[in-house]
C-alpha positions in Angstrom: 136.0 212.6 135.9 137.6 210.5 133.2 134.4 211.1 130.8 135.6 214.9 131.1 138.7 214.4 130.3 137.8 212.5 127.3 135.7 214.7 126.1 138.5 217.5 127.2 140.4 217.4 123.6 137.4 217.5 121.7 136.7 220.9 122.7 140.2 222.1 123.0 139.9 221.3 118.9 136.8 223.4 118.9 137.9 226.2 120.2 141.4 226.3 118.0 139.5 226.0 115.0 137.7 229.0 115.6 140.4 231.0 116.6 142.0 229.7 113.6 138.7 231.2 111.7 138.8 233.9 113.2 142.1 234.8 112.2 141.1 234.2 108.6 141.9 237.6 106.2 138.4 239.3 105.0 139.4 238.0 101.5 139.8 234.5 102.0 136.7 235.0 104.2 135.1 236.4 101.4 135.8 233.3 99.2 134.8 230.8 101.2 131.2 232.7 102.1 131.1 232.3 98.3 131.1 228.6 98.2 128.1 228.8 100.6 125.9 230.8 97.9 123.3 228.4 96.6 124.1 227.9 92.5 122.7 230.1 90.0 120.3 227.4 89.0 118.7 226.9 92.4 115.3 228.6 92.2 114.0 226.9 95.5 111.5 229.0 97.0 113.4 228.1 100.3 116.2 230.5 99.2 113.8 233.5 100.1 115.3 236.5 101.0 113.5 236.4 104.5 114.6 233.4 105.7 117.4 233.6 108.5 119.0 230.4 107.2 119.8 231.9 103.8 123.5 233.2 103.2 124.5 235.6 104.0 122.1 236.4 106.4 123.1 233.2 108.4 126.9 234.1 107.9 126.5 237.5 109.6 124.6 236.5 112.7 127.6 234.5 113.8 130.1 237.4 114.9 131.0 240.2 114.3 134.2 239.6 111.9 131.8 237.5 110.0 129.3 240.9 109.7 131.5 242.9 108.7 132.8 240.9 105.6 128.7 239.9 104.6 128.1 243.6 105.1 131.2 244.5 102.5 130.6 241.6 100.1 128.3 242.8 97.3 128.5 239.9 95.7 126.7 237.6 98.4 124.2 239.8 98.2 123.3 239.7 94.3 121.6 236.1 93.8 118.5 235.5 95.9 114.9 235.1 95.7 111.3 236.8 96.6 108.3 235.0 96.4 106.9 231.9 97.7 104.9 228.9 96.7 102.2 229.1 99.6 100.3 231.8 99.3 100.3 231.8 103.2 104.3 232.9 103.5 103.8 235.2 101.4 104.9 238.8 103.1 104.4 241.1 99.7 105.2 244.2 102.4 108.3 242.9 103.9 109.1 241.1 100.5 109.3 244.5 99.0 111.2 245.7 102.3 113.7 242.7 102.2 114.0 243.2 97.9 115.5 246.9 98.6 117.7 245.6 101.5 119.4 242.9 99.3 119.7 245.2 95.8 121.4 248.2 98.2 124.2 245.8 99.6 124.6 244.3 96.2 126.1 247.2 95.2 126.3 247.5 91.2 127.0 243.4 90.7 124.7 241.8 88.4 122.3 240.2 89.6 120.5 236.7 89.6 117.0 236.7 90.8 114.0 234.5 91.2 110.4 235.5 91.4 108.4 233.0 92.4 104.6 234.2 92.8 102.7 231.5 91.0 99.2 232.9 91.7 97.2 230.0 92.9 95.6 232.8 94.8 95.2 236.4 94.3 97.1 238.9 94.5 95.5 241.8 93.7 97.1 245.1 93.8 99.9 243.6 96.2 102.2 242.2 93.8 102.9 245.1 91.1 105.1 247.3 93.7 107.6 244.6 94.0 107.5 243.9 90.3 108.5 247.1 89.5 110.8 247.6 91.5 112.6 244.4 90.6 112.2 245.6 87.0 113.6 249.2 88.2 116.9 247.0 88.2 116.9 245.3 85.3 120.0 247.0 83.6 121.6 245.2 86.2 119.7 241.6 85.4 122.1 238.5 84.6 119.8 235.6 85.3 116.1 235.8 85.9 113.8 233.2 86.6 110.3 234.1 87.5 106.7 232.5 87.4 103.8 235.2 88.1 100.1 234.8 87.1 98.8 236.3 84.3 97.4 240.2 84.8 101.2 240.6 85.9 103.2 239.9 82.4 103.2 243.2 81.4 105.3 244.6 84.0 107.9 241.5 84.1 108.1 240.9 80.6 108.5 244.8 79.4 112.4 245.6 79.6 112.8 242.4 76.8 110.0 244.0 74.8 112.4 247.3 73.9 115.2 247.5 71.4 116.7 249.7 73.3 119.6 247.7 74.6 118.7 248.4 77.9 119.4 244.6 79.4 122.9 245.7 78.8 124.0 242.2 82.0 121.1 240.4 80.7 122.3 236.6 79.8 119.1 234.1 80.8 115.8 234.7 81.2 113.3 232.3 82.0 109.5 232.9 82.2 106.5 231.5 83.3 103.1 233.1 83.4 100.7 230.9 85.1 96.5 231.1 84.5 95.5 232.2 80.6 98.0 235.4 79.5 98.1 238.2 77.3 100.6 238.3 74.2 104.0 238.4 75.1 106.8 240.2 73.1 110.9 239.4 73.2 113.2 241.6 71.3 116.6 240.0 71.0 118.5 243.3 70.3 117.2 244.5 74.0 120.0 242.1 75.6 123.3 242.6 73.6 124.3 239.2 76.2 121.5 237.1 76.2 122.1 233.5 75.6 119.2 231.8 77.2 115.4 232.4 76.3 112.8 230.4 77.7 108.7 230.9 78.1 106.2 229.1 79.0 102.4 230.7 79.0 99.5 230.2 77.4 99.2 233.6 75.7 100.6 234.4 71.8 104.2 235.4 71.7 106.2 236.9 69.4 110.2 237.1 69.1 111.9 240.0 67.1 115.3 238.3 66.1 116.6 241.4 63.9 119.4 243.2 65.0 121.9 240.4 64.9 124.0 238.6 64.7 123.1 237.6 68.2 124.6 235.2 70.8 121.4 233.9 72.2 122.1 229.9 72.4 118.6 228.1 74.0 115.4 229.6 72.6 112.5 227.6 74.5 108.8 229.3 73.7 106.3 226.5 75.0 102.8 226.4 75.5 102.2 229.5 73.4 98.8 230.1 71.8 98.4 231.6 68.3 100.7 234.2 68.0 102.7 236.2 65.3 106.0 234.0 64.6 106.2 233.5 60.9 108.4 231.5 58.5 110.3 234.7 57.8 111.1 234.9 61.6 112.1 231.3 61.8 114.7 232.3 59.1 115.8 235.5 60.2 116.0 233.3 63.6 118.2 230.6 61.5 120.3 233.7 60.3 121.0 235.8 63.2 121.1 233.5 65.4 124.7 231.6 64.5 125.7 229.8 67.8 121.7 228.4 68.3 122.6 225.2 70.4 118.5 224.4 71.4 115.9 225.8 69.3 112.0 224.8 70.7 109.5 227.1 68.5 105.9 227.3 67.4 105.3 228.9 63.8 101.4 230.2 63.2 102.1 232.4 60.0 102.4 231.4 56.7 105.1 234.5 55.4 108.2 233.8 53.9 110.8 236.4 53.5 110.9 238.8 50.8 114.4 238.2 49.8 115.5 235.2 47.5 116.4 232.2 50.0 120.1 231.4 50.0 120.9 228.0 48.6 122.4 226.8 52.3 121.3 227.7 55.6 124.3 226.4 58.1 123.6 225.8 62.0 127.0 224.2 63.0 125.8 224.4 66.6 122.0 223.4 66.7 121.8 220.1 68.6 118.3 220.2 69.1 115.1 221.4 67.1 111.6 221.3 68.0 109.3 222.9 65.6 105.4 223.0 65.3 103.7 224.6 62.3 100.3 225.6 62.2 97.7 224.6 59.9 98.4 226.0 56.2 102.6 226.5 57.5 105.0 224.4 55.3 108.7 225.0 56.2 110.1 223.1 53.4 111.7 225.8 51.4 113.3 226.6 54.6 114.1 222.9 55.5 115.3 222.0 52.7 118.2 224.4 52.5 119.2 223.4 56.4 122.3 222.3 56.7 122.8 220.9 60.4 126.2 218.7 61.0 125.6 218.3 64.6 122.1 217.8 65.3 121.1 215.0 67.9 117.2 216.0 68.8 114.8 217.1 65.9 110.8 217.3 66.5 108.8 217.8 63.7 105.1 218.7 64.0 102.8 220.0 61.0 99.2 220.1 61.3 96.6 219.8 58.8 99.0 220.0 55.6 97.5 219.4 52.2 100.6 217.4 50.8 100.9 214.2 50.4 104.7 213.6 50.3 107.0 215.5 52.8 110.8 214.5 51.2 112.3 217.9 52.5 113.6 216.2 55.5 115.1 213.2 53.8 116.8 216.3 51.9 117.6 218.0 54.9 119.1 214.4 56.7 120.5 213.4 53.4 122.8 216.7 53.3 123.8 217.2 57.0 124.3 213.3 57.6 124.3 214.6 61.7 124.3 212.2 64.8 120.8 212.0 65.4 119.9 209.8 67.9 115.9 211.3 68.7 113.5 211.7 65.9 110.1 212.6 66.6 107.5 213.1 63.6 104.1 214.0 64.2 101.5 214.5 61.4 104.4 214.9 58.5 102.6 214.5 55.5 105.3 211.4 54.4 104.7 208.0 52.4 106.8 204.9 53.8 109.5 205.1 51.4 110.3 208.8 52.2 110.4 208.0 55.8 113.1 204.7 55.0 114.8 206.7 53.4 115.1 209.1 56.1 116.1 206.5 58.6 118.7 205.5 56.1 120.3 208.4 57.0 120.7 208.8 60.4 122.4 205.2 61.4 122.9 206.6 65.1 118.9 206.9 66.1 118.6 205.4 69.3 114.3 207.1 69.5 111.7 206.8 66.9 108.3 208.5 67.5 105.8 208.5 65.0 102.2 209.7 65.0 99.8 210.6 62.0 102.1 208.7 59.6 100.2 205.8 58.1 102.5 203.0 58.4 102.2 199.1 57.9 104.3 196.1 57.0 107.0 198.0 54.5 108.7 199.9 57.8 108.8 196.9 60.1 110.0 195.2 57.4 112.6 198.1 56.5 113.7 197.7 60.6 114.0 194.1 60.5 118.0 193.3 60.7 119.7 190.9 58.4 123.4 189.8 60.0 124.2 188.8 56.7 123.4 192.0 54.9 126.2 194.3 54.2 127.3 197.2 51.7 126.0 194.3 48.8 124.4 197.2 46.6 124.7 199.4 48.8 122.6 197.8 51.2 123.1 198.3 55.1 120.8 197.7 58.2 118.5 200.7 59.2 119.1 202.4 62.7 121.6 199.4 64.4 121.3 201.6 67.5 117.8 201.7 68.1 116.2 201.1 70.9 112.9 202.8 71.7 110.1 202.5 69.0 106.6 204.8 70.0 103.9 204.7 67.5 101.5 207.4 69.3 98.4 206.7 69.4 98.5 205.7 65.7 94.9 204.6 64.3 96.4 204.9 60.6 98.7 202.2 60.8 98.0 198.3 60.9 100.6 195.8 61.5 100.7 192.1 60.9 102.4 190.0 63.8 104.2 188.3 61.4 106.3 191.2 60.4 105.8 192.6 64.0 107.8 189.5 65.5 110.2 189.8 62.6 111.4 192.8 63.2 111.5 192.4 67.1 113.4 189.1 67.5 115.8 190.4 64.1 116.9 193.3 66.6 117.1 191.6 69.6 119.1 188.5 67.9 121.3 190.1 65.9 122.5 193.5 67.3 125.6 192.0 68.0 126.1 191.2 64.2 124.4 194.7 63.7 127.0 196.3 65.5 124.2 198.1 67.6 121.6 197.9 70.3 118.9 195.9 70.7 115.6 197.4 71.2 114.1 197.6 74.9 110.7 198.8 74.3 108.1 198.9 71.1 104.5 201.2 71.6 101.5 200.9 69.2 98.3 201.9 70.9 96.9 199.8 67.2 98.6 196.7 67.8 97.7 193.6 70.4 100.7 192.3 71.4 99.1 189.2 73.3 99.1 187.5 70.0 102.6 187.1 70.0 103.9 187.1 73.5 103.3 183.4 73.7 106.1 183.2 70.7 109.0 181.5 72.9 111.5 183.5 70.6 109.4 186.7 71.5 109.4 185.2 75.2 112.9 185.2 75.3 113.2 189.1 74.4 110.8 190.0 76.8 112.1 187.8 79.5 115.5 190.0 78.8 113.9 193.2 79.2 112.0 194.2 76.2 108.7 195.8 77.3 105.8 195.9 74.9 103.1 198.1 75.6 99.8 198.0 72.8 96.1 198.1 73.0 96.0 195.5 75.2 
C-alpha cells in the first residue's frame, strides 16, 4: 500500500503535464513540433518517409489535437527522405505513394529532400516514376541531396541543366551518381539562389557559369572524368562568381578567354581552392593575376607540364600575403628556390604536402629554425607554425640524415624562440628513418609525440 502511494505523485505529475499539453495553442504546438524535425543536413536513410517513427508521422498518432496541428503544418511536412540503403526496404510502389502524400501536405513550402537509391542492385524501370515526380517539384527545391546509380542522372540532374531559371527556391544541391555515368551538365543561371554545388560521379561534367554575377558560395565537382571545363570557365567562374568561399574543380581544356585578362582577379571570400589541370593545362596567366586575401586551403595539381619553373604561385602568395595554413602541391613544375620562396610567404602554414617536386637538402635546410635568426637582412624563419610535413610517395627527392635531423630537432627545440609550433609528424616514403631514431636528441622528439613514418 505505501509503494502505491509513493508511486501516487508520480503519476498525478503525468497526467498534469499532459493536460497542460493539451492545453497548449496550435501555434505554440506548431513550434515545438518544429524542433523535432531532424536538421536540414541529416540525410540518414532512417528519416524515410515510411517509417512510423519519423515526425510528423509520430506526432500525429498521439491524439487527436496533435493530428490536427501535423495535418495543418505544411512545413513539417517539407524536409524528408525516399530511398533506402538496402536494397531490401526498398518499397519503390509505396515510396512513390508516401512521396505524393508528403509533397500534398507540404503545401507550397520549399522543400528539402533526400534521395537515397545508391544502386548496389538494380533497379530497372522501378526507379524513374519516383524520379520524376520528385523532379515534377523542383521549382519548389531548396536543398537536395541525392545519390542514384548511373542510367538515372539524366532525369535528376536535368532541371540544373536549363537556363531557364526554373529552380527559382533552389539553394544546395548535392549529387552523387554511383557506378560509371554519363556527362553531367550544371547551369548556374537555372537557380537565381543557389549557393551550394557539389558532384561526385565518374562521368565528364561541365559547369556554365555565365549569367552572373551569381551567389553560389561551395562549388565541389569530384571524381569527374574528362570533361569540357576550360581555363576560360575557370575565369568566367573567378568572375561571376564574387562571394566563392570553397572552390574544388578539375580543368581538362586548354582555352583561355578571348578577351584581354584583367591585371587583378579579386576573390575576397575564397578560403579554399582545389584545382587539377589536365595534361597540356597551364593556369598561370590566370594565377598569376589572383588576388586572394583570405585564403587558408589551396591544392595545386598539374599533370604532365612541360615547364621547368612554376613561379606563378610565389606571385600569386607574394601579392595576396593570405593566412594559409594547408598547402598541397602535386606535380608543380617548381625548382627549390621557387618553392622557398613560396613558403616565405605564407608564415601561418601549419600542412605541407608535396609530391612530384624533386626536393633534397636545400628545403630541409630552408625549414631548419635558427632562434637567433631575426629580420638581420631581412631574414626570418620559414613556416614557425608548422606542423605536419607529407612528402607523397616522392621517388624524386633524396635526403641526407644529417640535414633530416637538423631540421627536426631545430623545430621541435626552438618553436618557443620561433614563436610557433613544433612539428608532430614528418612522411617520406624515400627516406629511412631508423637511421636516426637512435639520435637521443631525435629520441627525445619522438618520445614527445613526433611520429615519423618512411620507407621503413
Amino acid at each position: 500500500m505505501a509503494r502505491i502511494g509513493d508511486d501516487e505523485p508520480a503519476v498525478q505529475f503525468s497526467q498534469k503535464s499532459s493536460a497542460t499539453v493539451q492545453t497548449l495553442a496550435p501555434e505554440l504546438l506548431r513550434e515545438i513540433f518544429m524542433h523535432c524535425v531532424s536538421n536540414d543536413s541529416d540525410t540518414d536513410p532512417r528519416r524515410s518517409i515510411r517509417c512510423l517513427s519519423q515526425v510528423p508521422l509520430l506526432l500525429g498518432r498521439v491524439c487527436r489535437t496533435w493530428r490536427v496541428v501535423v495535418g495543418t503544418s505544411p512545413e513539417l511536412w517539407s524536409n524528408f527522405t525516399v530511398g533506402d540503403r538496402q536494397f531490401h526496404h526498398v518499397d519503390f510502389e509505396k515510396d512513390l505513394e508516401a512521396a505524393k502524400h508528403w509533397i500534398s501536405k507540404s503545401g507550397s513550402r520549399p522543400l528539402s529532400i533526400a534521395i537515397h537509391y545508391p544502386g548496389i542492385s538494380s533497379y530497372g524501370a522501378l526507379l524513374p516514376p519516383i524520379l520524376k515526380f520528385l523532379v515534377s517539384q523542383s521549382w519548389r527545391w531548396k536543398d537536395i541531396k541525392l545519390t542514384v546509380p548511373s542510367g538515372f542522372e539524366d532525369i535528376v540532374l536535368s532541371p540544373l541543366a536549363f537556363g531557364t531559371r526554373n529552380l527559382p527556391q533552389l539553394v544546395k544541391f548535392d549529387s552523387t551518381i554511383t557506378r560509371k555515368s554519363s556527362s553531367a551538365k550544371f547551369i548556374l543561371s537555372s537557380a537565381p539562389r543557389l549557393q551550394f554545388l557539389r558532384h561526385s560521379g565518374d562521368g565528364p561534367v561541365h559547369v556554365d557559369f555565365g549569367g552572373g554575377p551569381h551567389k553560389i558560395k561551395q562549388i565541389g565537382m569530384r571524381r569527374t572524368a574528362k570533361g569540357k571545363l576550360s581555363l576560360a570557365d575557370l575565369f568566367t567562374c573567378f568572375t561571376h562568381c564574387p562571394l566563392l568561399e570553397n572552390l574544388v574543380i578539375p580543368i581538362w581544356q586548354s582555352e583561355m578567354p578571348r578577351d584581354e585578362l584583367p591585371s587583378s582577379i579579386e576573390l575576397s571570400y575564397l578560403t579554399h581552392l582545389s584545382l587539377r589541370c589536365s595534361e597540356g593545362v597551364d593556369p598561370h596567366r590566370l594565377f598569376g593575376r589572383l588576388f586572394l586575401p583570405v585564403l587558408i586551403s589551396l591544392e595545386l595539381f598539374i599533370i604532365f607540364s612541360s615547364d621547368t619553373d612554376w613561379p606563378h604561385l610565389q606571385t600569386m602568395l607574394a601579392r595576396s600575403r593570405p593566412p594559409l595554413q594547408n598547402l598541397c602541391l602535386r606535380f608543380v613544375p617548381m625548382t627549390e628556390l621557387t618553392l622557398v620562396g613560396c613558403l616565405s610567404c605564407v608564415p601561418t602554414l601549419t600542412e605541407l604536402e608535396l609530391e612530384g617536386i624533386e626536393c633534397s637538402d636545400t628545403i630541409l635546410n630552408a625549414l631548419t629554425v635558427d632562434e637567433f635568426k631575426g629580420d638581420v637582412n631581412g631574414s626570418k624563419n620559414l613556416c614557425p607554425w608548422l606542423e605536419t610535413i607529407d612528402f607523397v610517395n616522392d621517388v624524386y627527392s633524396e635526403f641526407s640524415r644529417r640535414a633530416m635531423k637538423g631540421m627536426i630537432i631545430s623545430r621541435r627545440k626552438n618553436a618557443n624562440f620561433a614563436r610557433g609550433k613544433a612539428l608532430t609528424l614528418i612522411k617520406c616514403q624515400s627516406f629511412n628513418f631508423d637511421g636516426i631514431r637512435s639520435n637521443p636528441d631525435i629520441a627525445e622528439c619522438l618520445k614527445d609525440g613526433l611520429v615519423l613514418i618512411g620507407c621503413e
